[in-house]
TORNUBA-696153 format. One line per 10 residues: number of its first residue (from 1); for each residue x, y, z of C-alpha. Coordinates in nm, 4 decimals. Each point is the difference from the previous one (the first is absolute). Layout:
<atoms>
NUM	X:Y:Z  ...
</atoms>
This chain:
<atoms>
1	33.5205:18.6458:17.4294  -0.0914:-0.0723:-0.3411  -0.1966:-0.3327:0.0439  -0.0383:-0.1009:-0.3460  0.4166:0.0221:-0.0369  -0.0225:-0.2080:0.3373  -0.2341:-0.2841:-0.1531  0.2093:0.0069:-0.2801  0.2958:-0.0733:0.1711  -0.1603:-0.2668:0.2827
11	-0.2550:-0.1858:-0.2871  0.2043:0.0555:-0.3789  -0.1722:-0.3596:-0.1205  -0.3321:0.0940:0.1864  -0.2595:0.1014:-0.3315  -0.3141:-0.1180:0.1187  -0.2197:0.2302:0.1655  -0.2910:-0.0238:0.3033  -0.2101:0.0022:-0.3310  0.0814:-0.2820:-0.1484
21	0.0053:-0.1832:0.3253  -0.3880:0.0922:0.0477  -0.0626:-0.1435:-0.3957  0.1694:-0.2818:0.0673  -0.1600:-0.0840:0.3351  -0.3593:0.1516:-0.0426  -0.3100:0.0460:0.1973  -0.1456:-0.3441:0.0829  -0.3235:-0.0644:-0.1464  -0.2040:-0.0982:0.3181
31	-0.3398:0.0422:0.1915  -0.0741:0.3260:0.2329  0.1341:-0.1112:0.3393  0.2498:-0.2999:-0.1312  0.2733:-0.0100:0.2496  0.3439:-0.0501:-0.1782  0.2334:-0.1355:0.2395  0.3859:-0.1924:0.0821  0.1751:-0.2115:0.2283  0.2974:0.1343:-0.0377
41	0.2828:-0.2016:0.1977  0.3790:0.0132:0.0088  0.1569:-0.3140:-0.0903  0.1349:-0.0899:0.3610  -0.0779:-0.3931:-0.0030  -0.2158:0.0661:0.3524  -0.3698:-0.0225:-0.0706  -0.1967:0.0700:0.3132  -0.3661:0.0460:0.1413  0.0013:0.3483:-0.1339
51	0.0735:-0.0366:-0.3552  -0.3165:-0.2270:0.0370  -0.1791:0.2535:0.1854  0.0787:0.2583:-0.2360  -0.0810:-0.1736:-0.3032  -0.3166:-0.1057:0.1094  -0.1213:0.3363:0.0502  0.1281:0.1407:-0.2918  -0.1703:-0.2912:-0.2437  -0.2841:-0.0156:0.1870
61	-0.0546:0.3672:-0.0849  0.0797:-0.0329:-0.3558  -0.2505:-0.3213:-0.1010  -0.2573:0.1411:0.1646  0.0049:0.2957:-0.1805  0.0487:-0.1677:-0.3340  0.3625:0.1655:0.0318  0.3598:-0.1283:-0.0691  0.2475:-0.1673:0.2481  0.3568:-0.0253:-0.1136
71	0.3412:-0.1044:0.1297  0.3001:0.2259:-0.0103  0.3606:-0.1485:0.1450  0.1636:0.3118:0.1223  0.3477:-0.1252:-0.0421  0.1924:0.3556:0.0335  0.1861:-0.0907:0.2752  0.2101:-0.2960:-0.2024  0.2049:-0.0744:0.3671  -0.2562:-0.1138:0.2146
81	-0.1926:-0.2331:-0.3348  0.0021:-0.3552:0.0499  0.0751:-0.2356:-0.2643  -0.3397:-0.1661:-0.0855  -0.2124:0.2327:0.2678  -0.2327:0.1254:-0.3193  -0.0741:-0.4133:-0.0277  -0.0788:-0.0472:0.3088  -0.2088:0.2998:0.0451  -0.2250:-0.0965:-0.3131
91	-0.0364:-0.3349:0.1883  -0.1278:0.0926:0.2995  -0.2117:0.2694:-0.1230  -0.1831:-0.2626:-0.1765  0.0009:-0.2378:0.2211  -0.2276:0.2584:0.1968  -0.2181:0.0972:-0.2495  0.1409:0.3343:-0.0945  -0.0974:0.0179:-0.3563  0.1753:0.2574:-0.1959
101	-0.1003:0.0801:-0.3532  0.3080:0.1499:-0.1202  0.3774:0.0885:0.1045  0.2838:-0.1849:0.0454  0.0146:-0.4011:-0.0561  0.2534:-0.2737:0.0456  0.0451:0.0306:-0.3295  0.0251:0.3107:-0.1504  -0.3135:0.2674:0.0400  -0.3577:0.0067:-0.0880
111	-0.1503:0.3241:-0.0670  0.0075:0.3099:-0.2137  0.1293:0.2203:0.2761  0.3312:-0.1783:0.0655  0.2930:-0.0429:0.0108  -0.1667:-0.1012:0.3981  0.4074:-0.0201:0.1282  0.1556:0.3150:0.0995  0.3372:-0.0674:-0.1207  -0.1691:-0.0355:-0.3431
121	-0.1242:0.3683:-0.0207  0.3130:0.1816:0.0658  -0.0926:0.2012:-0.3344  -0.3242:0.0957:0.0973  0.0849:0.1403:0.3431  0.3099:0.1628:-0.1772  -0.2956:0.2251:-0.2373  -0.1518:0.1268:0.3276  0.3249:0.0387:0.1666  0.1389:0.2082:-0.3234
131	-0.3505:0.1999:0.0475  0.0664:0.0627:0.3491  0.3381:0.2060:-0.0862  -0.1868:0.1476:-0.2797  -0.2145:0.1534:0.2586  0.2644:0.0661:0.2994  -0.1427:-0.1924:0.2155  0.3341:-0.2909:-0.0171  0.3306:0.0744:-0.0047  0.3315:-0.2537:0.0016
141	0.1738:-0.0322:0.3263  0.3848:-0.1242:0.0111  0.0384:-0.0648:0.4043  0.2044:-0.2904:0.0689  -0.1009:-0.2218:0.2926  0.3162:0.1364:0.1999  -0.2071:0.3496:-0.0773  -0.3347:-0.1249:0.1053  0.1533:-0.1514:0.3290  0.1689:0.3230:0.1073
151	-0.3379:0.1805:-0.0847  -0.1776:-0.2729:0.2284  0.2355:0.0823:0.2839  -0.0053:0.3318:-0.0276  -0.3704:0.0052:0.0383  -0.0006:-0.2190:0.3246  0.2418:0.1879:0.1692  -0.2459:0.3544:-0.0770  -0.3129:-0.2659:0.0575  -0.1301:0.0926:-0.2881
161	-0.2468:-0.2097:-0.2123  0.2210:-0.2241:-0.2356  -0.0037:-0.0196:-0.3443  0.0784:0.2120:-0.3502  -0.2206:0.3385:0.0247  0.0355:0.3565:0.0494  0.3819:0.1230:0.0912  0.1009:-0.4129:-0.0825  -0.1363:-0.0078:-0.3356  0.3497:0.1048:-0.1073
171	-0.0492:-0.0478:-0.3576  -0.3512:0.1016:-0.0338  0.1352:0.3938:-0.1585  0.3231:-0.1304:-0.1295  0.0651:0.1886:-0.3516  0.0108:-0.2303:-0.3073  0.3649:0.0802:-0.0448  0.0589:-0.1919:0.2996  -0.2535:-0.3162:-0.0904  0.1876:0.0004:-0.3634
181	0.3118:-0.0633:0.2144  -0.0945:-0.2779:0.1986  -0.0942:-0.1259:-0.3009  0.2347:0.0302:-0.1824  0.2169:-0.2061:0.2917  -0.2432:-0.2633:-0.0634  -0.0510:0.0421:0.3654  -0.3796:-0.1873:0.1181  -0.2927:0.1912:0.0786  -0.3242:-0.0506:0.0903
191	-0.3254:0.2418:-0.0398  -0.2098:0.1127:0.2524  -0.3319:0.1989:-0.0046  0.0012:0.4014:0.0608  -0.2388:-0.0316:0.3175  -0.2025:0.3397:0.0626  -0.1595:-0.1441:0.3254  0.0740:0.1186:0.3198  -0.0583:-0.2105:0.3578  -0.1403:0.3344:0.1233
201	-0.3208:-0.0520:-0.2200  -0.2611:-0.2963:0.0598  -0.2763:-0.1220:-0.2333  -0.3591:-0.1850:0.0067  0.0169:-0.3179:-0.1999  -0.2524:-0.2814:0.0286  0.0656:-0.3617:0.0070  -0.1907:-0.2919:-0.1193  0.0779:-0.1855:0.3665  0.1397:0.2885:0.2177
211	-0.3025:0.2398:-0.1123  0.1001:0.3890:0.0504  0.3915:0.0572:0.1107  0.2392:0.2555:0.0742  0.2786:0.0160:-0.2322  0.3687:0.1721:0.0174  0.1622:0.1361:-0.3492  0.3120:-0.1698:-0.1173  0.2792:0.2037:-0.0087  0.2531:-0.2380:-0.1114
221	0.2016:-0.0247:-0.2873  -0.0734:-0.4136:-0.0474  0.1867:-0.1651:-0.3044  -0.2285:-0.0694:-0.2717  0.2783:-0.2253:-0.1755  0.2959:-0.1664:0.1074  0.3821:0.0066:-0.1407  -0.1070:-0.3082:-0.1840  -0.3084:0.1857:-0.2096  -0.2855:-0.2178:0.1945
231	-0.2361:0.2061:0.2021  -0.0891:-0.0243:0.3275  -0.3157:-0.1748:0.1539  -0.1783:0.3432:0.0088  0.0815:0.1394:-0.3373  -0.0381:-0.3173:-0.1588  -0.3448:-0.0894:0.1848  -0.1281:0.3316:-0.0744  0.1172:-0.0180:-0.3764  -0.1568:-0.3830:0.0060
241	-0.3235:0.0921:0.1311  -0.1125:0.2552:-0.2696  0.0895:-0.1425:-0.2674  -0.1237:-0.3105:0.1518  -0.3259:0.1805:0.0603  -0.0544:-0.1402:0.3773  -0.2759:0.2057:0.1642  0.0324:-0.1722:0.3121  0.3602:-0.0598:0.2484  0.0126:-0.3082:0.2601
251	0.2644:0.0735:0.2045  0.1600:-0.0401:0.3765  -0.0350:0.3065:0.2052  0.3724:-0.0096:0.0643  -0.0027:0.2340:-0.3826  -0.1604:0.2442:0.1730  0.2588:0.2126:0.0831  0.1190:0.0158:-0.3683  -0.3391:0.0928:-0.1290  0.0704:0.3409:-0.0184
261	0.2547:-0.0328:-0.2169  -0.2227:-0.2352:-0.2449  -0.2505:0.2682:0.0144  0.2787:0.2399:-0.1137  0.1039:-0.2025:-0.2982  -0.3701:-0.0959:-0.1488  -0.0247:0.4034:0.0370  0.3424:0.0646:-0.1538  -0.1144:-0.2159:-0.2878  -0.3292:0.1407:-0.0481
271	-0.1483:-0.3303:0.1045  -0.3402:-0.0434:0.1801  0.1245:-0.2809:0.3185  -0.1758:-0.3177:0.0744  -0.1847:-0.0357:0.2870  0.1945:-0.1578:0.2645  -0.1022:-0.2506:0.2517  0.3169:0.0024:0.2860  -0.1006:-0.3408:0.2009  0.1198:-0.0648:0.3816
281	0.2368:-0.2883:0.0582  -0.1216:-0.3544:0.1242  0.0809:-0.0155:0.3592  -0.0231:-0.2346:0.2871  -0.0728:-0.0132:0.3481  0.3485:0.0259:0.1634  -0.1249:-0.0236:0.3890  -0.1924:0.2380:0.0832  0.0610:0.2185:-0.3297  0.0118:0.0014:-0.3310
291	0.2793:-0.0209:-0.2553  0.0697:0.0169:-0.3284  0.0950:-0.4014:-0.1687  0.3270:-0.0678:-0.0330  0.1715:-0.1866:-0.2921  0.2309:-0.1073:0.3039  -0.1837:-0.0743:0.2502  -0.3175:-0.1389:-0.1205  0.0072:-0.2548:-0.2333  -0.3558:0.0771:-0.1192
301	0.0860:0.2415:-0.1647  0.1144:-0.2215:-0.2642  -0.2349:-0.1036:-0.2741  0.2456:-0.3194:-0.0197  -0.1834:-0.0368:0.3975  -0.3385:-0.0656:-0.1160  0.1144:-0.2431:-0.2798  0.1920:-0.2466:0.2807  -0.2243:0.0420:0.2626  -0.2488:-0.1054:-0.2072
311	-0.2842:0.2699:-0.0683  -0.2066:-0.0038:-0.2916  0.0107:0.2982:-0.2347  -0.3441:0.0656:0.0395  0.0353:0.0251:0.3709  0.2910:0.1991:-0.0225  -0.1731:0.2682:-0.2790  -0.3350:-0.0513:0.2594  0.1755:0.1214:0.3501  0.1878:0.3054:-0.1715
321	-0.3733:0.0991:-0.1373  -0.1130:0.0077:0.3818  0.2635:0.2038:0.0973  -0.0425:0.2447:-0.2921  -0.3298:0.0718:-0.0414  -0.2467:-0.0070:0.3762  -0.2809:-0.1032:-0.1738  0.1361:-0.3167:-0.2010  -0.0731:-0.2132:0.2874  -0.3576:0.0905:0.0383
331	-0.0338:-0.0729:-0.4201  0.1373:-0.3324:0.0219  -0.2811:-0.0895:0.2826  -0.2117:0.0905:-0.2516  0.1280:-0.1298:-0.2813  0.1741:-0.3162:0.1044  0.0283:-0.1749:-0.3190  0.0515:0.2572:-0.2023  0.3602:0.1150:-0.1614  0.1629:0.2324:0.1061
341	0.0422:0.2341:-0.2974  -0.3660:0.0433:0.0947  0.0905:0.2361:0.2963  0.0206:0.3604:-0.0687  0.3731:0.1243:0.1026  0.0224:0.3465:0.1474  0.2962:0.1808:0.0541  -0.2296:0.2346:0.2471  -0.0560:-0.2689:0.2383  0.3659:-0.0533:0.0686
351	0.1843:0.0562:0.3232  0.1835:0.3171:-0.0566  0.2568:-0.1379:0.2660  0.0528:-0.3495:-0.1552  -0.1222:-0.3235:0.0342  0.0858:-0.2374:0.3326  0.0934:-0.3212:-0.0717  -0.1558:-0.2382:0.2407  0.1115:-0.4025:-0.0429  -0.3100:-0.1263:0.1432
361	-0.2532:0.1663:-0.2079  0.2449:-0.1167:-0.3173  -0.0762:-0.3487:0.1350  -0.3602:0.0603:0.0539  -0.0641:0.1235:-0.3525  0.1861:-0.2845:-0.1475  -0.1983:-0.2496:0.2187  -0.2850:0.1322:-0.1840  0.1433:0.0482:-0.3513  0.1224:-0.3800:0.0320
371	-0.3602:-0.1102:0.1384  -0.1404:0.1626:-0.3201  0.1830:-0.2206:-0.2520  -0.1238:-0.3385:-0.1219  0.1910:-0.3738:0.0599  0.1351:0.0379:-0.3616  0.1303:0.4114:0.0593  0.0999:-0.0966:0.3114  0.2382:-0.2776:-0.1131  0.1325:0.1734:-0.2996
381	0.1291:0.2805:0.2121  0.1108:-0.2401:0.2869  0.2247:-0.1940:-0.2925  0.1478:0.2926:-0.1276  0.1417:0.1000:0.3376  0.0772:-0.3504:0.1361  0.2052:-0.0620:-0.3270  0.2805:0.3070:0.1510  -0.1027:-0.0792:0.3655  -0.1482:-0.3421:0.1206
391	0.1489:-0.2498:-0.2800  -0.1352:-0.2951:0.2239  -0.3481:0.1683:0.0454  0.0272:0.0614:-0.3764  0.0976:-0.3805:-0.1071  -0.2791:-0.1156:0.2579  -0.2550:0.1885:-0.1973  0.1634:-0.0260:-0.3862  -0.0649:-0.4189:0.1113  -0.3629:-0.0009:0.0474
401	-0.1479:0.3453:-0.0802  -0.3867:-0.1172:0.0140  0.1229:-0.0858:0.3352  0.1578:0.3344:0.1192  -0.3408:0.1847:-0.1764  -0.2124:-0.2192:0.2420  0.2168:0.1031:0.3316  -0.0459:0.3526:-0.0979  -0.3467:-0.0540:-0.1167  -0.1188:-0.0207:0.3516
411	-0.1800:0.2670:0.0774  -0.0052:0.2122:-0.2405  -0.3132:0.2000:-0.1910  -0.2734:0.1049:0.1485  -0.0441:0.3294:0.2167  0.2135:-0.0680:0.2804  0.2961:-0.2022:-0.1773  0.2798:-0.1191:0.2327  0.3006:0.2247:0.0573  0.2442:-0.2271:0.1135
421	0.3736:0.1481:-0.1266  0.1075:0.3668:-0.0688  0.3130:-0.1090:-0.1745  0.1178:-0.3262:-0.2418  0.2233:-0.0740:0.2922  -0.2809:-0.0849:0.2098  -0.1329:-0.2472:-0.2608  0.2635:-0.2950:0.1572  -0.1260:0.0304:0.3600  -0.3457:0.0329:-0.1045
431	-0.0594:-0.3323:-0.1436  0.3193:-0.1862:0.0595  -0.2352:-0.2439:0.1667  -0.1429:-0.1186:-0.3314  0.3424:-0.1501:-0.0687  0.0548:-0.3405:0.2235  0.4182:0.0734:-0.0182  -0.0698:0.3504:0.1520  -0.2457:-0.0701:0.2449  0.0160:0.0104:0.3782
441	-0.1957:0.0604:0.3072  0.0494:0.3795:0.0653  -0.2415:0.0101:0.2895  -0.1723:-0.2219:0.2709  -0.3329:-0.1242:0.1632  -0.0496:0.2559:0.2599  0.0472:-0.1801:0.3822  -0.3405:0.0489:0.0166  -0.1496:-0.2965:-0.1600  0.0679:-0.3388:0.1275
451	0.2043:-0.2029:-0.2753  -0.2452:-0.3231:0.0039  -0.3018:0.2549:-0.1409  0.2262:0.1413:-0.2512  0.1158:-0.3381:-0.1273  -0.3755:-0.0727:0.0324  -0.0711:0.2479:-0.1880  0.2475:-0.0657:-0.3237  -0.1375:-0.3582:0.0352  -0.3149:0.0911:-0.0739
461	0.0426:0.2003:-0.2699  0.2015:-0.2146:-0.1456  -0.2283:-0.2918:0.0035  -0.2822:0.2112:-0.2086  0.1880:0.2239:-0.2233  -0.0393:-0.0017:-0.3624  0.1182:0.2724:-0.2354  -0.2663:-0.0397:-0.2088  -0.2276:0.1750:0.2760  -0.1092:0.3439:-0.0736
471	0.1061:0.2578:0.2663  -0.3788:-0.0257:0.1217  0.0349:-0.4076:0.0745  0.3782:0.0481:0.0939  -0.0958:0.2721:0.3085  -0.2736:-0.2172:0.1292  0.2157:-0.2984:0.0286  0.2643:0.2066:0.2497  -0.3230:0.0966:0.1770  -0.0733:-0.3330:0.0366
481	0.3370:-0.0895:0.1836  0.0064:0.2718:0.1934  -0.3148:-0.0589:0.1471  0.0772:-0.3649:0.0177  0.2760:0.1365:0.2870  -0.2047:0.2391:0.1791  0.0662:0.2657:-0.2196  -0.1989:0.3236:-0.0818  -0.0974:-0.0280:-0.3175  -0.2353:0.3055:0.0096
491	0.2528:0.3164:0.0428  -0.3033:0.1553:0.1346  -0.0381:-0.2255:0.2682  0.3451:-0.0528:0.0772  0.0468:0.4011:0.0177  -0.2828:0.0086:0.2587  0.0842:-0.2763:0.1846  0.4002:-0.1199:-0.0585  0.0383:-0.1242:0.3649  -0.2434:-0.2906:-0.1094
501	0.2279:-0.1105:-0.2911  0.4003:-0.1463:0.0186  -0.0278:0.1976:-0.3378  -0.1866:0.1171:-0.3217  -0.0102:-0.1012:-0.3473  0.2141:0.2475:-0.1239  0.2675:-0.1594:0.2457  -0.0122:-0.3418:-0.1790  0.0516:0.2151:-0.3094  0.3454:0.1765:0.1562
511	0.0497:-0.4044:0.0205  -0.0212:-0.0802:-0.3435  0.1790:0.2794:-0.1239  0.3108:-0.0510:0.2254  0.0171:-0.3394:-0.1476  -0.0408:0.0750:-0.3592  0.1728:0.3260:-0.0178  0.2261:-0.0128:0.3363  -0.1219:0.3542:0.0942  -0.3338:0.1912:0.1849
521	-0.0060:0.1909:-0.2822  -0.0781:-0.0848:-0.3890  -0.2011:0.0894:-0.2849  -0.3338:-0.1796:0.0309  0.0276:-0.3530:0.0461  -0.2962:-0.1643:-0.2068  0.2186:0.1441:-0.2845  0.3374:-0.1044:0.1285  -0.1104:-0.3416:0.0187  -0.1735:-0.0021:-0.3082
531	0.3606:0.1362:-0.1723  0.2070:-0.2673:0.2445  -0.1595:-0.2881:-0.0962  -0.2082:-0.2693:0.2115  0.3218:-0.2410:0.0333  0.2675:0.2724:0.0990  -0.3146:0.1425:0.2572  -0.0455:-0.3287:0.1540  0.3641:-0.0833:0.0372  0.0930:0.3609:0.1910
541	-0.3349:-0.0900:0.2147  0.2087:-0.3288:0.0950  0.2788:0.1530:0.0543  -0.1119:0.2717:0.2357  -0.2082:-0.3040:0.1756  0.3066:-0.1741:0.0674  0.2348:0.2506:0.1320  -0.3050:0.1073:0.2799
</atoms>
């Protein structure tokens, strides 16, 4: 086969060479050990966990190296690209904090090594492609889907591997008279790379995540560029990434299997590869196993999840830190005010099999992340969800902010702040109490106590309290009361002796709180009635009083 007559023929308008692709996308001028690497989605409309999971790796590695993180839209496969998906992908990613510092914008592109959309760099991919041919290593095929399906059946019914290779590859040694024909018919053709592999033969290669692995040659004929002149995700990625000059590849483990034949190409091409980091999917507990998450059964795999639920993009960027990296949680112990660009990513102290997604511990981090923030942080995230979510939570806190800022005030700073909701949604049952329209009594006086002491109790208290008492004075006037009944109001003593008492101080306390807050359970109450209000405390006192 002559190939130049070939290239001729497939690429006449094709004049650029790999050459002038290297001098117009050169070298980039960075320090020993910068990590140059993508998030490289298709433009599906369906963001999930584990475009957030990849993308956190991959900039993580690049800004702590002093390295590059860019965004390329891989947009090859024009039937499956949503209308908008690019947007909404931007969006999110920054929502999350996944700074890029070049690629593809809602705009247009910023950076010297774009265009960052595939469909844009049909002419580039068409140099190597033309090279390729040059070199015999692609050829055009002309099968027609009718073709392809015969071949397909024909395999099954000999159980034979499927695909284009070996005795299939029917066009692989055509002569050029016969490509010139097909031609000439203006019939369609796509080109596919000359593979040399055989399944027979296995190779080391060493993995980022996976560490050392077995690998099986490629001996399939893949296409390299379809009828319409736009490459594939493997000849375009491989193309993309070198002149892109990524050192380092994020991907799901499920591209395994095709890494051979990226392997192939970079070698085909004369290309050094990146390194390549194949991650295992997020799973779940499913029983008493695990599974992979499921866009249709498990809503959380959703980014859009996190966003109505209401979790806080810190928490969210937090929890899949914990599950990459063992040692994150043992940092932020250490360093519990500190951000967390601080921490140290490593790709070695991933899970080779994936990460398990566990609901509870989600919750748990974001309890903490939440506890972290002050009354101002905390209601300028709270507003920003409530606005989608809660409208009435939102109006109730737009009408009297210094208000909402004291309610969440309440036990915050310090080292052992208050963890009280894992979720924005939790913010309305938390403290609907504070609002007279959506109070109620949740719970009851236990059957324990005789009501006469109880209203006793509220009596008393009510006859001395001021809320101009510190929390000092305030404490030692429910002391008073309860001992006034025959109350403990030593804990010691009462814990050594509680058959001598009806009850303890802490008891008139449960009291109080049921009356004020209609529930055994509350932030501390010194501070809730400081943020209530003598008058409103008084009148829920009286109104507890009077339903005993």
């Amino acid at each position: 086969m002559d190939t130049n007559a070939l290239a001729a023929l497939l690429f006449p308008n094709v004049t650029a060479t790999p050459a002038d692709m290297e001098a117009r996308f050169p070298e980039r001028q960075l320090p020993e050990g910068a990590v140059v690497s993508r998030m490289a989605p298709s433009p599906t409309g369906f963001v999930h966990l584990g475009n957030l999971v990849q993308g956190l790796i991959s900039e993580r590695m690049c800004h702590q190296s002093g390295g590059v993180f860019f965004l390329r839209v891989e947009d090859t496969d024009a039937k499956r690209e949503v209308p908008g998906a690019v947007e909404v992908l931007i969006d999110t990613m920054e929502r999350y904090h996944i700074r890029y510092d070049e690629g593809a914008t809602k705009t247009g592109d910023n950076g010297a090594y774009g265009p960052y959309r595939q469909r844009q760099r049909a002419d580039i991919y068409h140099v190597f492609a033309k090279q390729l041919v040059l070199q015999g290593e692609a050829y055009p095929c002309f099968c027609t889907e009718e073709e392809l399906t015969a071949m397909r059946a024909e395999q099954e019914a000999k159980k034979v591997n499927f695909g284009y290779y070996g005795p299939y590859a029917v066009w692989r040694d055509r002569p050029l008279e016969d490509v010139k024909a097909q031609l000439d018919a203006g019939k369609p053709w796509v080109l596919r790379y000359r593979s040399t592999g055989s399944i027979e033969h296995k190779f080391k290669f060493v993995d980022l995540v996976k560490g050392e692995i077995d690998v099986t040659e490629n001996d399939m004929d893949h296409v390299l560029l379809k009828s319409d002149g736009i490459p594939t995700y493997h000849f375009a990625h491989a193309v993309d990434d070198h002149l892109m000059r990524t050192t380092h590849v994020v991907r799901g483990d499920e591209w395994l299997a095709t890494l051979p034949f990226h392997l192939q190409l970079f070698r085909s091409l004369g290309w050094k590869p990146p390194k390549y980091l194949h991650i295992g999917p997020l799973q779940k507990m499913d029983g008493e196993s695990k599974r992979k998450l499921s866009k249709r059964k498990d809503p959380e795999l959703a980014l859009t999840y996190y966003r109505q639920e209401g979790f806080s993009v810190d928490a969210v960027y937090e929890y899949i830190m914990t599950v990459l990296n063992s040692n994150f949680e043992d940092w932020r112990r250490q360093n519990p005010d500190a951000p967390i660009d601080d921490f140290r990513f490593s790709a070695k102290k991933m899970n080779p099999a994936g990460a398990l997604f566990d609901a509870v511990k989600l919750r748990d981090v974001s309890k903490n992340v939440l506890s972290r923030l002050t009354a101002d942080e905390i209601y300028d995230e709270i507003m920003a969800w409530a606005v989608d979510f809660d409208r009435d939570l939102y109006d109730r806190f737009a009408a009297d902010p210094a208000y909402a800022k004291a309610i969440l005030g309440i036990g915050r700073g310090g080292k052992k702040p208050r963890k009280d909701f894992a979720v924005f949604a939790d913010v309305r049952p938390y403290l609907d109490f504070f609002y007279d329209d959506l109070f109620e009594m949740k719970d009851a006086v236990p059957d324990a106590f005789r009501k006469e002491d109880v209203k006793a109790a509220l009596a008393g208290f009510a006859a001395t309290y001021d809320a101009g008492d510190d929390a000092v004075t305030w404490f030692d006037k429910i002391k008073a009361v309860a001992e006034g009944l025959g109350f403990a109001a030593d804990m010691k003593e009462y814990r050594q002796n509680p058959e001598a008492f009806p009850g303890s101080v802490a008891d008139v306390s449960m009291f109080l709180r049921l009356a004020v807050t209609g529930r055994v359970n509350s932030p501390d109450m010194y501070d809730v009635m400081q943020v209530l209000g003598q008058a409103r405390v008084l009148a829920r006192i009286d109104a507890m009083r009077q339903t005993l």
